[in-house]
N, C-alpha and C positions, 0 to 999 in steps of 0.2 A: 392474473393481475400483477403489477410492478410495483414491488413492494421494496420501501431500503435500497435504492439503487443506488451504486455506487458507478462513477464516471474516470475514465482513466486517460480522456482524453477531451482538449479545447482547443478548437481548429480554428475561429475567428476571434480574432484578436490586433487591436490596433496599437499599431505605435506614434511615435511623434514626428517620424516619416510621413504622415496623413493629417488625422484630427486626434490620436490620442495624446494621452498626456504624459508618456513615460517613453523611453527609450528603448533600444532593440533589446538592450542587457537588462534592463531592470525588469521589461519582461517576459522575459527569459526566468527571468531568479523566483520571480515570482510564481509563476506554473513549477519550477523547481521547489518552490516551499509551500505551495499547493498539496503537493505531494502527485503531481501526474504525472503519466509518464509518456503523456507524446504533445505536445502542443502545436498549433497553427499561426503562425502571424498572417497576414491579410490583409494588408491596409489597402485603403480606397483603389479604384484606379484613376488613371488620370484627370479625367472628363467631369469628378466629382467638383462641384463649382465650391473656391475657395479652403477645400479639406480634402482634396486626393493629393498623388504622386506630383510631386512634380515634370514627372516623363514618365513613360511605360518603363524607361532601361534605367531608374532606380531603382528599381526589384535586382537587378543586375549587383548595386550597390552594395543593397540589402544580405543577398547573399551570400555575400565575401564576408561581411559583418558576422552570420551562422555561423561559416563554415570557422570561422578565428574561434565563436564562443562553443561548437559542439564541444572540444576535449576537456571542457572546463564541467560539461553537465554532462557526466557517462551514461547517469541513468536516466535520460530526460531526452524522448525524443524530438529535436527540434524543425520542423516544417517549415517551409515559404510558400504561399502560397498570394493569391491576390481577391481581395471582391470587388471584380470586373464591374464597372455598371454598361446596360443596358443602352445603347446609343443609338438604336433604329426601332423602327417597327419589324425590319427583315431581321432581326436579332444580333447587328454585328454587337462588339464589345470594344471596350476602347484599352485593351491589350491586345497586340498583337499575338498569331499564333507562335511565334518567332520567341518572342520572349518566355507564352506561357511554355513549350518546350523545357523552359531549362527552370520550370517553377515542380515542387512537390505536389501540385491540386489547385486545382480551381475554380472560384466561387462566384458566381454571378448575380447577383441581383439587380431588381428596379428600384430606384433613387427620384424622386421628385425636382432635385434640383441638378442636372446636368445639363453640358452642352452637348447636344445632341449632332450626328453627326452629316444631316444634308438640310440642310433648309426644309424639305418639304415633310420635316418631322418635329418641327418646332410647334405646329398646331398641336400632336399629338403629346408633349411637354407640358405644353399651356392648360389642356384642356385637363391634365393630374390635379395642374395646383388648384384651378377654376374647381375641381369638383366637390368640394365642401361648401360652393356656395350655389354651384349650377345643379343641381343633382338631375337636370333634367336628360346631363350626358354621362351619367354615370353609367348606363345602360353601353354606350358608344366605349368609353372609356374600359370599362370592362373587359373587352371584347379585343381591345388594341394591346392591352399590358397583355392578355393570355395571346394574341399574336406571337407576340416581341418575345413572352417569355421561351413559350413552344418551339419558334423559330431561332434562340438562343441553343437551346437544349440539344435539337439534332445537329445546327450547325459547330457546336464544339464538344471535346468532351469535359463537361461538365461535372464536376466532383459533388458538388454541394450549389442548392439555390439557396439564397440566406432572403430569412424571413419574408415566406412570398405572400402578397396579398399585405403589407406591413401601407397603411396610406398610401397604397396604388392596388385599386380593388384588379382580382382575378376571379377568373371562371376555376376552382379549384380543381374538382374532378376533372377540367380535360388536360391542365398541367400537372397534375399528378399521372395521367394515364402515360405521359408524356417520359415524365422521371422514370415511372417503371419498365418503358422501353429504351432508356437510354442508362438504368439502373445509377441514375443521378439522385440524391439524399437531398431528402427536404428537411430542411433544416425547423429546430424548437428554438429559438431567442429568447435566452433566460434574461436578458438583459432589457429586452423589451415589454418582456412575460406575454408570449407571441408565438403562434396560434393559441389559440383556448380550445377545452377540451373538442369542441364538437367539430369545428375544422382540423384536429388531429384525427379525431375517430373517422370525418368521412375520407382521410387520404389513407389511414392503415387500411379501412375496409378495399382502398383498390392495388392493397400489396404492397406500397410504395416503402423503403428504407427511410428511415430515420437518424437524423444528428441532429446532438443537444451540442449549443454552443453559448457562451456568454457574450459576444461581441462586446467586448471587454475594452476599455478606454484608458480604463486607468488600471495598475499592478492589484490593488483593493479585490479588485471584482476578475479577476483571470481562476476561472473554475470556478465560479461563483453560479452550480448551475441545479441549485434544489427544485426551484420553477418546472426543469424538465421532469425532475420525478415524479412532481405532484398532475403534471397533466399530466405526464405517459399513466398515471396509475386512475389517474381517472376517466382516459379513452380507452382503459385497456388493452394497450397495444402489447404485445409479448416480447421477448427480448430479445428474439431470432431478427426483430423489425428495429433493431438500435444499433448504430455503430458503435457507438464508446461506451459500453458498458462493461463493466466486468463480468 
């Protein structure tokens, strides 16, 4: 059992490059007075409607900004990375491979409100937001996000899925069989308090790695991630099965 865990790392984290509300340095300083020692930025990608990138080659930007603050945080390792969204059913993403290249990891998720990227994926969009009131295609809907996710997974290499199954339902067990042949980490969203115990326990029982992350908005909440303790310690997962823990 996972008792007192201690986290020594926060990989999704938004800045004011996307929808957070703080900038690249503030948090930076923040995971710095957190006391961790490796952090992730990740803001949106582009495609996110109204709250991504404004271009895939602001991550470009982004990085020049790191590389000024790394001397400033010796003990604090600082990451770039992106949360890709999801822009087909075939799993493209809407950062190029080009770009993710020259990123530290990368994060993909499904998002309810993007533009998707061919016309004849726009039903499959629709039919996300429609499912809280249609449920009669939730069944359909299901089936299309484990597609898009699955078909994300082998087509890149994929560091982290953040918060899957988060208001776009998935077939759990067959994206997790997924993660643990592409040894991609499924992520805990302490910021959403996301999955709960029993969708964490059926993805440990199929091996799959685990990362706690706060997807963190504002400097307040960067490591803000006790949520993961209390589920990892109540699906039993073991510590061989966690990325950032000590």
């Amino acid at each position: 059992m996972i008792k007192e865990v201690e986290f020594y790392g926060d990989y999704h984290l938004h800045s004011s490059y996307s929808d957070g509300r703080c900038s690249v340095e503030e948090m930076v300083m923040a995971a710095s007075l957190a006391g961790l020692e490796e952090m992730g930025l990740a803001d949106h990608g582009p495609r996110h409607i109204f709250t991504g990138l404004k271009a895939e080659r602001t991550l470009l930007e982004i990085k020049k900004e790191i590389e000024q603050l790394r001397p400033q945080y010796p003990d604090l390792q600082i990451n770039l990375g992106v949360e890709a969204n999801l822009i087909s059913l075939d799993g493209q993403l809407d950062v190029g491979k080009e770009i993710i290249t020259e990123l530290d990891f990368l994060i993909a998720g499904l998002h309810p409100y993007i533009l998707p990227d061919r016309v004849v994926d726009i039903p499959w969009i629709l039919r996300n937001q429609a499912v809280k009131i249609l449920p009669m295609v939730k069944n359909r809907v299901r089936n299309e996000n484990t597609k898009a996710f699955v078909e994300t997974i082998y087509r890149y290499d994929v560091d982290i899925i953040s918060h899957p199954g988060l208001k776009m339902p998935i077939e759990i067990a067959e994206v997790a069989r997924a993660c643990l042949k592409r040894d991609t980490f499924w992520e805990i969203n302490t910021g959403h308090k996301f999955p709960g115990p029993q969708e964490v326990s059926t993805v440990a029982r199929q091996g799959v790695n685990f990362v706690v992350n706060s997807d963190a908005h504002f400097a307040e909440s960067v490591g803000a991630l006790d949520y993961g303790s209390w589920v990892l310690e109540k699906a039993g997962v073991p510590h061989k099965q966690i990325k950032n823990v000590k």
